[in-house]
C-alpha positions in Angstrom: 167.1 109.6 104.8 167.4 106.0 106.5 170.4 104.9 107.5 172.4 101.6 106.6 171.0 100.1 109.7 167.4 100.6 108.5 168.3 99.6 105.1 169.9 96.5 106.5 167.0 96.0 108.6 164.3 95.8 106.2 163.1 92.1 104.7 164.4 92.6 100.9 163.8 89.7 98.9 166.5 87.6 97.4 166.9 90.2 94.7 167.1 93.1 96.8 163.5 93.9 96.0 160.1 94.2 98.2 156.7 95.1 97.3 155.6 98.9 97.3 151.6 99.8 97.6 150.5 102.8 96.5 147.6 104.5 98.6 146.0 107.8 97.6 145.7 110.1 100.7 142.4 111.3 99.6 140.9 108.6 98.5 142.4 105.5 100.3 142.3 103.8 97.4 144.7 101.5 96.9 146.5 102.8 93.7 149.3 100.3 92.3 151.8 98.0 93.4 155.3 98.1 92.4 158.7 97.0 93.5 161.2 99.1 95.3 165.0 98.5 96.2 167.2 100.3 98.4 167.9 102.8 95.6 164.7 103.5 94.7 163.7 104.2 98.1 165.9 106.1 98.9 165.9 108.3 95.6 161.8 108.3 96.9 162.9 110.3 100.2 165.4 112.3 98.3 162.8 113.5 95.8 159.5 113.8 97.6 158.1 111.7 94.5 157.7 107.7 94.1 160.7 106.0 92.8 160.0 102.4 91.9 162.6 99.6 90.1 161.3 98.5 87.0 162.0 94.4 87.1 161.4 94.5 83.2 164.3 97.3 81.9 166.3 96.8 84.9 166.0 100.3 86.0 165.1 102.9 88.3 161.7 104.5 87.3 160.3 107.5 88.4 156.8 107.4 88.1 155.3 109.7 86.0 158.7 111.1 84.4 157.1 110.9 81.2 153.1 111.0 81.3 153.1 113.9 84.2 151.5 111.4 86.3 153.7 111.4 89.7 152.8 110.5 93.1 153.9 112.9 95.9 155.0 111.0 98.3 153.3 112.2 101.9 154.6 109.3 104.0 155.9 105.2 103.8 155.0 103.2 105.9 156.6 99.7 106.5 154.4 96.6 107.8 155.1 94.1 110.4 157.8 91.8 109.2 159.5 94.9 107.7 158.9 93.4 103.8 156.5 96.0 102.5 156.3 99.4 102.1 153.1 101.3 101.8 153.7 104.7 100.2 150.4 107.5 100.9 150.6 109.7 98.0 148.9 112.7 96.4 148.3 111.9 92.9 148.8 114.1 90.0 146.7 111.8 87.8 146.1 108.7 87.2 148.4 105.6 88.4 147.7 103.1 85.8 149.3 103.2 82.3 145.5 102.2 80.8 145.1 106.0 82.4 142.5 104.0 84.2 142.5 105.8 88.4 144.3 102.6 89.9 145.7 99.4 88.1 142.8 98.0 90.2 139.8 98.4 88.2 139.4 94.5 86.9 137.2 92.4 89.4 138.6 88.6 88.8 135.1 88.0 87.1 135.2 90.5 84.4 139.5 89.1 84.5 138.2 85.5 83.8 135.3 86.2 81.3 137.9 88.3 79.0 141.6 88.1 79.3 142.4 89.4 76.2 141.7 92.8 77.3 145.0 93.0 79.0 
């Protein structure tokens, strides 16, 4: 668990959010990108599996709660200026909700020719 002084610590943004990467341990693929707050994370230690704040429903989300696609959670790290967490996981499926490996599977190129496949 992380105490109040590493909570307090840590660069949150001005709505007590900062940017989570996901990294399969396997692969080193970079997986997703979500937004964690202190809750999440720490539900994420508590748990073993990736907690994440959903910004749309205003919510803690556990990923995978629902598709069977969780992320056990191996280790975090935290970057330089303490204002982004990189979580190593071991998948249990795919991280995108297209079912697609990683939300990353879009170069800008084939982005720009055809938007409308979002």
């Amino acid at each position: 668990m992380l105490n109040e002084k590493a909570l307090a610590a840590m660069r949150w943004d001005k709505d007590g959010l900062m940017p989570a990467i996901v990294q399969d341990v396997g692969t080193d693929k970079v997986l997703m990108m979500a937004y964690m707050n202190a809750q999440s994370l720490q539900r994420t230690l508590e748990m073993g599996e990736a907690v994440f704040w959903s910004r749309s429903r205003g919510e803690l989300w556990h990923k995978g709660a629902t598709s069977g696609n969780t992320q056990l959670v191996l280790d975090i790290r935290i970057d330089c200026d303490a204002d982004t967490l990189l979580l190593i996981v071991e998948p249990a499926g795919p991280a995108c909700h297209t079912n697609e490996e990683t939300c990353f599977f879009r170069s800008l190129d084939d982005f720009a020719a055809a938007p409308e496949r979002l």
